[in-house]
Each structure stands twice: as C-alpha cells, then as structure tokens.
C-alpha positions as CSV (number, residue, x, y, z in Angstrom):
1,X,0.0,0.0,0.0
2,X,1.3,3.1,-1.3
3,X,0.2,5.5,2.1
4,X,1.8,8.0,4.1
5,X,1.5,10.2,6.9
6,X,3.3,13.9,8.2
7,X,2.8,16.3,11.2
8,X,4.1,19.5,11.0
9,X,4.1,22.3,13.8
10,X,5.3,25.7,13.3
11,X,4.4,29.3,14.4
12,X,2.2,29.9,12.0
13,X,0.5,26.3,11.5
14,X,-0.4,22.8,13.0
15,X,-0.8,20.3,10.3
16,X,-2.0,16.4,10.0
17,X,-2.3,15.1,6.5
18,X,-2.7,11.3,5.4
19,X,-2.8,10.5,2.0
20,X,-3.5,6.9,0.4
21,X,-2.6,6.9,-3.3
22,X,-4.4,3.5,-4.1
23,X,-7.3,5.1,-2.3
24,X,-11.0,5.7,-3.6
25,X,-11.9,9.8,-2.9
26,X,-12.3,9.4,0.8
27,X,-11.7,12.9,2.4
28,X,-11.9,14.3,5.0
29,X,-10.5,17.7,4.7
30,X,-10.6,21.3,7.3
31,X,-8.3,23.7,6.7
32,X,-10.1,26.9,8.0
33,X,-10.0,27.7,4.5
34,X,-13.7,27.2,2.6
35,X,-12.2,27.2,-0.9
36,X,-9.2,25.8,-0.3
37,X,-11.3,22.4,1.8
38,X,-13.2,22.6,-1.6
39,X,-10.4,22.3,-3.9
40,X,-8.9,19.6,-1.7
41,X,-12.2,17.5,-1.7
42,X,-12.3,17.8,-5.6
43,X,-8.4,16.2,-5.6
44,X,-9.2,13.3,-3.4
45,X,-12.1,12.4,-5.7
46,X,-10.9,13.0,-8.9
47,X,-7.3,11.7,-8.0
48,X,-9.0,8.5,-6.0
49,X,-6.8,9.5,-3.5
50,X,-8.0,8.9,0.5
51,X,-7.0,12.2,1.7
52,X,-6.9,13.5,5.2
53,X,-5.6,17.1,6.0
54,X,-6.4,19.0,9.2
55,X,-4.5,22.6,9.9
56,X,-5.4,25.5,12.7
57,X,-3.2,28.3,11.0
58,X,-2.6,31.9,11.3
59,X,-5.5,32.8,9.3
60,X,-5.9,36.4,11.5
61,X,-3.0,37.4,9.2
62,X,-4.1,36.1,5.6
63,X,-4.5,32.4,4.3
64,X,-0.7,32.4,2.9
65,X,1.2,30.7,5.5
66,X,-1.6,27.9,5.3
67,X,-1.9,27.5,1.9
68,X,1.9,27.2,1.7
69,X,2.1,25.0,4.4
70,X,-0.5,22.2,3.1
71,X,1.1,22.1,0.1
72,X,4.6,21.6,1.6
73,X,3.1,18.5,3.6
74,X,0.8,17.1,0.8
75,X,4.1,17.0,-1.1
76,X,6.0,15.3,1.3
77,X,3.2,12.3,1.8
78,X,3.2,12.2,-1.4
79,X,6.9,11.8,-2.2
80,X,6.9,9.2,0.6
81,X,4.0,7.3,-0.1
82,X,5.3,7.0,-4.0
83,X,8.3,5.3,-2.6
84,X,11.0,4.1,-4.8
85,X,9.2,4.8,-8.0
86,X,9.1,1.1,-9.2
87,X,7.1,0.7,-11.7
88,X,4.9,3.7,-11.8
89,X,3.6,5.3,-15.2
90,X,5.5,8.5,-14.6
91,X,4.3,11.1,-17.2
92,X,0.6,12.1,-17.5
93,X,-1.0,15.1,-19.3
94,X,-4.4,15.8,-18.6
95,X,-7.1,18.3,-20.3
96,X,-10.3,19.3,-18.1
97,X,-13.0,21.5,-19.0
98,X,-15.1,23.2,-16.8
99,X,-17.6,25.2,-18.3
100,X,-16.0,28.0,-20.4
101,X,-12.6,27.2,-18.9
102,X,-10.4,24.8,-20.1
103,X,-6.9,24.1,-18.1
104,X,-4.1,21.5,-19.4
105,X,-2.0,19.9,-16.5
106,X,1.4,18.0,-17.4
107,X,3.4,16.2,-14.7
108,X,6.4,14.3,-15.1
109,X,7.1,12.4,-11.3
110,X,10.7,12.5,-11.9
111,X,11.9,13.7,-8.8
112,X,13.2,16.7,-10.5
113,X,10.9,19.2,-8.7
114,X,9.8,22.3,-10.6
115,X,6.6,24.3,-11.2
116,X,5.2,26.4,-14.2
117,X,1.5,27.9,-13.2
118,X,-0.1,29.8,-16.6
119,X,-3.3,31.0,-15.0
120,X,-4.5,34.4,-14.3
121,X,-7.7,35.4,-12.2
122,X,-9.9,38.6,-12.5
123,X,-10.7,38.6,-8.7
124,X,-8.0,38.8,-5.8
125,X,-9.8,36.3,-3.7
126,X,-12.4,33.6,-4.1
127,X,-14.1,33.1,-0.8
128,X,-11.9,33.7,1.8
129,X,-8.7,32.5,-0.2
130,X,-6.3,35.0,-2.0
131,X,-6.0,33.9,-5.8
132,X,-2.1,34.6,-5.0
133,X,-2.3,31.6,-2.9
134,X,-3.3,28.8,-6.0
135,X,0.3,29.1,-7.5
136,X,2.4,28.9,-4.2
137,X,0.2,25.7,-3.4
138,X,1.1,23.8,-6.6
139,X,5.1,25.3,-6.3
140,X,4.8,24.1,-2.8
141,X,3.6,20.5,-3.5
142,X,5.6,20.1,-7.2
143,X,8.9,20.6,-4.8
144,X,8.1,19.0,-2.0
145,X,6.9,15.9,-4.1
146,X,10.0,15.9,-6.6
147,X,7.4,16.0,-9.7
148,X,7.3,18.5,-12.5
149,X,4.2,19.9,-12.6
150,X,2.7,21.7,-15.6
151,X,-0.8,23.9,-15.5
152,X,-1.6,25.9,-18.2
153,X,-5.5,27.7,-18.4
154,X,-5.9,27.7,-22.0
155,X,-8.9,30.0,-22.3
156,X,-11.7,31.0,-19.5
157,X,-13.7,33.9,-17.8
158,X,-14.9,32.7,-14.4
159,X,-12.1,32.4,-11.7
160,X,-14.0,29.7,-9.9
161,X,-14.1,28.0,-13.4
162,X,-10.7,28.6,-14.1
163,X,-9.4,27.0,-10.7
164,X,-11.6,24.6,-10.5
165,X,-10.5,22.7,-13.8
166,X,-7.2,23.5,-12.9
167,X,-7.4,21.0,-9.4
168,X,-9.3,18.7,-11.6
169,X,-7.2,18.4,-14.3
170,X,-4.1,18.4,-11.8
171,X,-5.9,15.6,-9.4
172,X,-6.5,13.1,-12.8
173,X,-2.9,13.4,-13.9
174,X,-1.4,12.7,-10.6
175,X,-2.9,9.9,-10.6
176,X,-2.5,8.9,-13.9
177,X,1.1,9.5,-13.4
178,X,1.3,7.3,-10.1
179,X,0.4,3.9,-12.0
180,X,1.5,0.9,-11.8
181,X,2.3,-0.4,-15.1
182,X,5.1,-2.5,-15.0
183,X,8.0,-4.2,-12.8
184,X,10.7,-1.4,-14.3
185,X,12.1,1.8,-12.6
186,X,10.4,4.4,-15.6
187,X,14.2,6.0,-16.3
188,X,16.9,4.9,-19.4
189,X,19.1,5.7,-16.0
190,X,17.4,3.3,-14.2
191,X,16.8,5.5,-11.1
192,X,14.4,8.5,-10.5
C-alpha cells in the first residue's frame, strides 16, 4: 500500500495530512480555508486519493502561510508514499474543462521538482482564499513531491471555473502518473 502520513508544527501552522494513493476519494479535509477544503475535496475524488488534511493556522494574518504549508506537507506524503518509483507510469498530461474554462496539467514524477503555473484570475480572492495563494500551493507541492508539474488555463472567464478545472485536471494526472504499469524503474538511467 502506497500510504503515508506527516505532522508538521510551526508558528504559523499545526498540520495532520494522510494521503493513500491507491485510495477511492475518501476525504476528510478542514483547513479553515472554505475554498481551499473545496479544492482539496475535488483532488481526493478526482485523483482516487483517501485524503486527510487537518490545519489550525494563522488565518488572523491572511490564508498564505496555510496555503503554503498544506502544500509543503501534501508534497511530502506524497513523495513518501510514491516510494521508490518502481514501476509507476510517470508522465501524464491531462485536459479538463469546466464550463468555459479549459486548463491542461502535465506532470512528469521525476523527482526533479519544478513548477510552471499559466493561469491568471480577475478577482483577488475567491471566498476567503487569496487567488495569489493557488500558485504557491502547486510550487509548494511540485517541490516537496520531486514532480514536474505543468498547469496551463488555456482559455476562460470565471475564476472559480478557471481554478476549478485546474485541481481537476491536476488531481486526474497525478494519478494517472502514479500507476503501476510494469515491474521497471520508468528511467533509461534506471533511477528517479
């Protein structure tokens, strides 16, 4: 079983998140954040991940140090739960519409960690969450997790729309990407 668990305990945040990647969408997800606990309820069930993530953060100052934070330690259950990398399908590109919005996310679980995030938003925050926020999420998880992680809005008006495909189509390609396919490290090196 591909699962992992990390606490994390700083100034600014107290963090519990579980993560099975051979799960089935079970959640259960409270962040303080509305749109954030939203965003991380469509991942578990469009990834088929079992996802558990509870955090009590600084959220009198602004939702940065949160959003930051639970994307640091989703990364790291992730790259521990992944494990050695045996056998996994590795690369996965993934198109999602929602609505009038359409959003293209491309990772590569190479353990070569970087982030390009191609999406701009009309509003400054949706809910209580800073649109800021979205990209220091996925930079915080891409590193954390050692994958490259590729999300690029194509076209699209509504911010919620725009987001919203964007978790999707970044949820199905993760795991897409985390298959088992074969018995063979995914690498001409033979290592990732």
């Amino acid at each position: 079983m591909r699962i992992a668990s990390i606490e994390r305990k700083s100034s600014e945040t107290d963090i519990l998140v579980e993560m099975n990647i051979d799960g089935t969408g079970k959640n259960e997800i409270d962040t303080g954040i509305g749109f954030l606990d939203h965003m991380l309820h469509l991942m578990a069930f469009h990834g088929s991940f079992d996802l558990k993530v509870n955090c009590s953060g600084d959220l009198h100052i602004d939702d940065h140090h949160t959003v930051e934070d639970i994307g640091i330690c989703l990364g790291q259950v992730f790259y521990k739960a992944i494990g050695d990398r045996k056998g996994i399908k590795r690369y996965s590109s993934i198109y999602i519409p929602m609505d009038e919005a359409l959003c293209l996310a491309t990772i590569d679980i190479s353990n070569r960690p970087y982030c390009v995030f191609n999406m701009d938003f009309k509003s400054e925050r949706l809910g209580k969450m800073s649109t800021q926020s979205f990209e220091e999420f996925f930079r915080a998880f891409a590193f954390n997790a050692g994958i490259t992680l590729h999300i690029n809005l194509l076209y699209g008006e509504n911010d919620h729309h725009k987001i919203e495909s964007g978790f999707k189509a970044f949820s199905r390609a993760l795991r897409d990407a985390s298959k088992i396919i074969s018995e063979e490290i995914p690498s001409s090196k033979g290592i990732l």
